[in-house]
N, C-alpha and C positions, 0 to 999 in steps of 0.2 A: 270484434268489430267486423261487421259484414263489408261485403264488395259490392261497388253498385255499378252497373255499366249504364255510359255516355253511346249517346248516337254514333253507329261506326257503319264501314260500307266496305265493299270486300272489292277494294282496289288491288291491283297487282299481286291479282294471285295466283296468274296463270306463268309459265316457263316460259322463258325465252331462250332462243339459241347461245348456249354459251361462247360460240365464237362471234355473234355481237358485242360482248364484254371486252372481245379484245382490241377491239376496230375502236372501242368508247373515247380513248386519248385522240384518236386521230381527227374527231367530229370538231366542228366550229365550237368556240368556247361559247358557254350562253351566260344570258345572268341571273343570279342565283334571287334575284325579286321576280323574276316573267314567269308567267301563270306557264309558260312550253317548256318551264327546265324540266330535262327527262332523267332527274337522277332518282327520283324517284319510283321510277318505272321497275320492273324486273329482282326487286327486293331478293325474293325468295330466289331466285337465279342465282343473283350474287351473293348470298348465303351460301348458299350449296357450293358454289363453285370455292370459296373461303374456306369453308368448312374442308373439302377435299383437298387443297393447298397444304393446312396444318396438319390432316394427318397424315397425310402423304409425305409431308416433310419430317415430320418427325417419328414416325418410322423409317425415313430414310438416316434420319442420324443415330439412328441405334446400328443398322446394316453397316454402315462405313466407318471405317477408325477415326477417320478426322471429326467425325461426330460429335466428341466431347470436348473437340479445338472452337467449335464453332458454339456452343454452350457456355462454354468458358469464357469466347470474346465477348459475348452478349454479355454475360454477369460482370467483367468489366463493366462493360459500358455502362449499366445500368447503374454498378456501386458508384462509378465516378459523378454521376447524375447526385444519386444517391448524399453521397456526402456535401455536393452541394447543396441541396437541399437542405439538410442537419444543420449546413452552418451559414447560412443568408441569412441577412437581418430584414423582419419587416422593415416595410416602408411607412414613413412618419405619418401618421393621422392629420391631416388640415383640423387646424382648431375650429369650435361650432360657429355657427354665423352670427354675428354681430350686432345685436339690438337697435340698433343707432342705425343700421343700413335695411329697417324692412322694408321700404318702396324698392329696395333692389332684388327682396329675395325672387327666385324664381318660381312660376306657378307650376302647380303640381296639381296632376290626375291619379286619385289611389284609383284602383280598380279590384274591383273583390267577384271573382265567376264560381255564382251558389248555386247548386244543383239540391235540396230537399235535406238544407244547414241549419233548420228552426232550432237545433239545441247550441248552435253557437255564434251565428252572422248577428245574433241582437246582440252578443258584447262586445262583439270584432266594432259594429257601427257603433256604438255610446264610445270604444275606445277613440277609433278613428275620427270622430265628430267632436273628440276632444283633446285633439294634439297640442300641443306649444307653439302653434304657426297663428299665423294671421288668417282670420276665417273668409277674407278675400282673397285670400292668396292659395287657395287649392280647394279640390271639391274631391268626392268621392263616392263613384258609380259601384253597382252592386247590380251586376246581371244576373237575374233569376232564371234562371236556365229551365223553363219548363218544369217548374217545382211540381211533385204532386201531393208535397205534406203543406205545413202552415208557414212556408215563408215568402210566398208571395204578400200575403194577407200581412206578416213581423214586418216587412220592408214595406210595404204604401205605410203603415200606421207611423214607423220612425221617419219616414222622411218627411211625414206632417209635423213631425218635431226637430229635426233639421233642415235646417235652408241649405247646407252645403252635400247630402244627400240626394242623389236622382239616379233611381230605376228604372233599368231596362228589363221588360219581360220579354222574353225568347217565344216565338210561336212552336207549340208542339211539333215535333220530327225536325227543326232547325239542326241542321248538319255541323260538322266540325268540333264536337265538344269543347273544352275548356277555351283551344284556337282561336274555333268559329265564336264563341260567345266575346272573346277579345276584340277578336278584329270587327264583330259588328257594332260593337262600342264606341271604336277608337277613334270614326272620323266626331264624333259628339263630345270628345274631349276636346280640352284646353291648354292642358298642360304642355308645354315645355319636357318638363319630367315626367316618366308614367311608372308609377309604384302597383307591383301585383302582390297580393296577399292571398292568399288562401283563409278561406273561410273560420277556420280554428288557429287564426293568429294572433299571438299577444304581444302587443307592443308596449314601448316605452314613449312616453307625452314626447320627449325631446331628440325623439328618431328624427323625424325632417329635417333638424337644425345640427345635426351630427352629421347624415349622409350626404346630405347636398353640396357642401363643399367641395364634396371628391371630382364634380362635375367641374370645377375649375380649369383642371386642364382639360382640355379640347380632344383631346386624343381620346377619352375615357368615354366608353358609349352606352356601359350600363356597369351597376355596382350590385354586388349582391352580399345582403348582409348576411352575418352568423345567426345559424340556427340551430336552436336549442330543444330539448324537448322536454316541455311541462310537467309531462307525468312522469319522471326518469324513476321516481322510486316504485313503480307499480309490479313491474317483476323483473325478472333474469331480460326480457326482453326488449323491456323498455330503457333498462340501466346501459344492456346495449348497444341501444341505438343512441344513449345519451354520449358515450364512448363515440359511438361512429364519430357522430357531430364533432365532435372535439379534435379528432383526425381529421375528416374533409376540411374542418376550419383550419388548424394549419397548414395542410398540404397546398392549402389556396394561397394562405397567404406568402409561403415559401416561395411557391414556385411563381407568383408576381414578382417577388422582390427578385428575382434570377429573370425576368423577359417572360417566363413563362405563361403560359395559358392559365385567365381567370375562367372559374365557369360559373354558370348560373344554378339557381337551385331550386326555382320558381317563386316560393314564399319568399318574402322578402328583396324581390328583384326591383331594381331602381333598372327605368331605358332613357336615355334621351331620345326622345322624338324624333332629330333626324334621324339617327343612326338604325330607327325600328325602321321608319320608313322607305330608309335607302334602303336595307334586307326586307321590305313586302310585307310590313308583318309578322303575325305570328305564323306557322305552318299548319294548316289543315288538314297535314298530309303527316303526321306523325303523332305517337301516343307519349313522348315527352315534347313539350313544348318548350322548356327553359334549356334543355338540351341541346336541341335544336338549333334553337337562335343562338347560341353560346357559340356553335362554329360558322355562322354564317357572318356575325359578326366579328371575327377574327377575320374570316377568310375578306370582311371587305374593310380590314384592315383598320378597326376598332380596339381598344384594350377594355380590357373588364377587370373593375378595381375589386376589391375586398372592403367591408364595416367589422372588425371585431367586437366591438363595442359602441350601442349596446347593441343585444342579439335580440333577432324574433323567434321566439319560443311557439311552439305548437303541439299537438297530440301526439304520442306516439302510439304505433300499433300494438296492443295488449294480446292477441292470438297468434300463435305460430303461424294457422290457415292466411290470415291478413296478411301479415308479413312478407309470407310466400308471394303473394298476389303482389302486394304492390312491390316486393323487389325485382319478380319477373318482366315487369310493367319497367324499371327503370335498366335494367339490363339491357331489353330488349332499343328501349328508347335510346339508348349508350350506344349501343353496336349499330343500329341503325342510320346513326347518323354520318358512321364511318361508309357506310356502302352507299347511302344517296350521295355524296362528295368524296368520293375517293379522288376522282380526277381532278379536283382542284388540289386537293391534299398532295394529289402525284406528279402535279406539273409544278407545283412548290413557287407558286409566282406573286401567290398573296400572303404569306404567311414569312415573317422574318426566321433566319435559321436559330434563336433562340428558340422561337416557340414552335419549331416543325422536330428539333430534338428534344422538347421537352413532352410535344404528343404523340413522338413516335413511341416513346420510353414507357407513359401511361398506359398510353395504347398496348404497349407489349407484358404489363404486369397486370393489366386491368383485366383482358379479353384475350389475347392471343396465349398468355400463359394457362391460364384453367379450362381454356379448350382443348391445347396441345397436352394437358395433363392425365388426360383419358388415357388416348392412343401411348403414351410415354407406359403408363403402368403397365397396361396390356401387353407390350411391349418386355417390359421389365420381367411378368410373371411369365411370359412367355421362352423367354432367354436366361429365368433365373438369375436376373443380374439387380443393380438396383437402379432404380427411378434415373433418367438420364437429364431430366430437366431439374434434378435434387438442390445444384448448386445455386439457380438464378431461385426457385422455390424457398430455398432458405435464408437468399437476401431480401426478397420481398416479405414475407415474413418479418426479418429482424428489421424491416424499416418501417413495415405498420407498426410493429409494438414499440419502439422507438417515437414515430409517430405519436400514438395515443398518451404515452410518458407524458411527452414535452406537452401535445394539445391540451390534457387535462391542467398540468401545471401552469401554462398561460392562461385559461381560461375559466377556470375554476375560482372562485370568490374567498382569498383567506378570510381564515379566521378573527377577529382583533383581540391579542391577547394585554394583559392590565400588566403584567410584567415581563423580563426577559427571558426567566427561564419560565415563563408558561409560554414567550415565543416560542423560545429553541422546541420545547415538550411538542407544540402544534407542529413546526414543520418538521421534526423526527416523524409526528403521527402521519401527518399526507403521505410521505415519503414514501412509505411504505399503504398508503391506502391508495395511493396514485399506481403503485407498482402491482398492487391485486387488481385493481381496476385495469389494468394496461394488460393483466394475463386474461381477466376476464372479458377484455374485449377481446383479442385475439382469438380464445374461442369461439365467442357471439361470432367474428367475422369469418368463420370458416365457410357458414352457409351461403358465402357468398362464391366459392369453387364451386358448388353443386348448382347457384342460380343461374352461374354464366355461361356453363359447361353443357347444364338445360339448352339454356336459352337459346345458343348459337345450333347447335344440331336440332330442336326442335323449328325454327325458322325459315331451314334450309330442306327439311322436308315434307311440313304440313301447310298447307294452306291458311294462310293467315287474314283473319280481319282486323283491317283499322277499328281498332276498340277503346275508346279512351274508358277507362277506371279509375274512379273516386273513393278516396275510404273516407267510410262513416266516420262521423265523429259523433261521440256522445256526449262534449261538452263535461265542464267543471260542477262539481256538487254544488256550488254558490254561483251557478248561472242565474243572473235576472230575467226572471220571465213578464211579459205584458200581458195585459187582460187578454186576451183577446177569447173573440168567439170560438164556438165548435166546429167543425168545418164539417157539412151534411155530405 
């Protein structure tokens, strides 16, 4: 699956003095919806300057004795974390909405941003134009982002056969990729609710009448459902990413039911209206968008719930090359969003202390550990000793494949067996097919030391463009295609 690149522009790619970073906490607090907020400024700055923090420190903890005291308290904390984790109970699903109450359901805006999707936006639309809701009760836009294949042409022809279908075309060089194509949509919606799918999304008819309840309580600003991926048997790669999914979807729902931070995923995201609006929007200023918004709406003190079921399923990447691309693409958009808000994150005024020690902890296994992993070796081979970060390594480790254990197990669709002992026979079988799969993701997931380890040292010393990247999708062997003409 090739890489396609979105409109980008080579904002903040020049140095700034790193002792402005330091002076940053003492500036007047701004808000994080004004077009002036300047955390976005100085990226690569505060890269670099990050970058130099971790390995400066962690070569400093090999030089001093106390070094493996302070390793050791960290792996503490984290196992403590940890085990909470393992053992919180989701939080109860709201039963689906009520047939007898549809003058009350709420209207809803899907939103679909297609960039040159002719092999998959026509069944994304006949699904979407065929949900279980009331077809006065939601509509669903589909921005054509400056196509240059045949899906300007698949979108006018379906929405002459849906009424609840309307197209926005994007004029050529229209800035902000996925963002900009949102936020120029957004004031010509309706919705109360605004749902984003991506282009190669598969849904379930009675998605709307399952997630919307989650909106009941008030606190909740956006929901992001389980995502699955379609092609899971196509190779070693995709069976991996089908593993991922099955981690991220517990870790989500874990670390909700503990206070902890929900995050977004983009496919599949459910926002309430105010709560998009209070945060400005999507961000134009960043190459993950669902990231993004994930801490801004925290920071303005939002919760983000979880759907396990049902899930929206989607393509996975089938090339190593792919993979590479869009994993660099979501690291980058990860780490990123730690150094445009550090200072709100630092002055800890918006964030309850659940969810400031539940993302300081992510934060530290996600991104600070396979950074600080380089300099650790180096370190190691150089002193002939062993790896000093080994002990927090090996619990992050034993809590992804723990992790993927338990996610495949909740997630995973038994068998129905006609008698007891061809139960018991099926779940011996999982058992251990659950426990290959949970070794064979933690391999798959190694590549992910190498993307992040990339990603933060490449950031902090090459010049970067805002690039938004899309992966092609090739769509399903039993895509329905429409007549349509040749395109001259």
């Amino acid at each position: 699956m090739r890489e396609n690149s979105w409109p980008g522009n080579d904002s903040f790619s020049e140095f700034e003095s790193l002792g402005s970073l330091l002076t940053d906490l003492s500036e007047v607090e701004e808000d994080l919806e004004t077009p002036s907020y300047k955390g976005f400024r100085g990226r690569r700055r505060k890269a670099a300057f990050t970058l130099t923090m971790i390995w400066s420190g962690t070569i400093a903890l090999h030089l001093f004795s106390w070094g493996i005291w302070v390793v050791l308290g960290l792996t503490t904390v984290v196992g403590i974390h940890a085990l909470r984790i393992m053992l919180a109970r989701p939080l109860p699903t709201p039963e689906p909405l009520a047939e007898a109450n549809q003058a009350d359901w709420p209207y809803v805006s899907l939103l679909v941003a297609a960039k040159n999707e002719e092999a998959v936006v026509g069944k994304l639309v006949k699904t979407l134009c065929n949900l279980d809701y009331p077809v006065d009760r939601y509509e669903l836009w589909v921005i054509d982002d400056s196509s240059t294949d045949r899906t300007p042409i698949l979108l006018d022809q379906l929405a002459r056969e849906y009424p609840q279908l309307k197209v926005l075309h994007r004029a050529a060089g229209a800035g902000g990729g996925k963002s900009g194509a949102l936020n120029q949509v957004l004031p010509l919606t309706q919705g109360e609710i605004l749902a984003v799918f991506d282009a190669d999304a598969q849904v379930s008819q009675d998605l709307l009448k399952r997630v919307l309840p989650m909106f009941q309580r008030p606190q909740v600003g956006a929901v992001q459902v389980r995502k699955a991926i379609a092609n899971a048997g196509t190779n070693f790669l995709t069976q991996g990413q089908s593993i991922e999914m099955a981690l991220d979807a517990f870790f989500q729902e874990q670390r909700i039911a503990l206070g902890g931070i929900g995050e977004l995923r983009g496919n599949g995201q459910f926002v309430r209206r105010l709560a998009l609006e209070r945060c400005g929007g999507w961000n134009e200023e960043t190459i993950t968008d669902d990231l993004d918004l994930t801490f801004r709406l925290h920071l303005d003190q939002w919760d983000i719930d979880f759907l396990a079921v049902p899930a929206v399923e989607e393509e996975g990447v089938t090339r190593s090359v792919a993979l590479w691309h869009q994993r660099n693409r979501w690291a980058e958009g990860g780490y990123q969003r730690y150094l445009d808000y550090w200072r709100f994150l630092a002055r800890n005024r918006r964030l309850s202390p659940r969810k400031t020690f539940d993302l300081f902890v992510f934060w530290l296994i996600q991104y600070i550990l396979p950074t600080a992993s380089v300099p650790d070796l180096l370190m190691a081979i150089a002193r002939n000793s062993s790896p000093l970060l080994s002990p927090l390594a090996s619990l992050t480790l034993m809590l992804s494949f723990m992790g993927m254990f338990v996610g495949l197990r909740r997630y995973q669709q038994p068998k129905l067996a006609a008698t007891p002992g061809e139960a018991q026979a099926d779940l011996d079988t999982s058992f251990w097919t659950r426990l290959s799969q949970s070794l064979q993701g933690t391999v798959y997931m190694f590549h992910w030391l190498v993307v992040v380890a990339s990603t933060t040292a490449r950031i902090s010393v090459r010049p970067k463009r805002l690039k938004w990247i899309k992966t092609i999708h090739q769509g399903a062997e039993d895509e329905v295609w429409l007549d349509l003409p040749k395109q001259t």
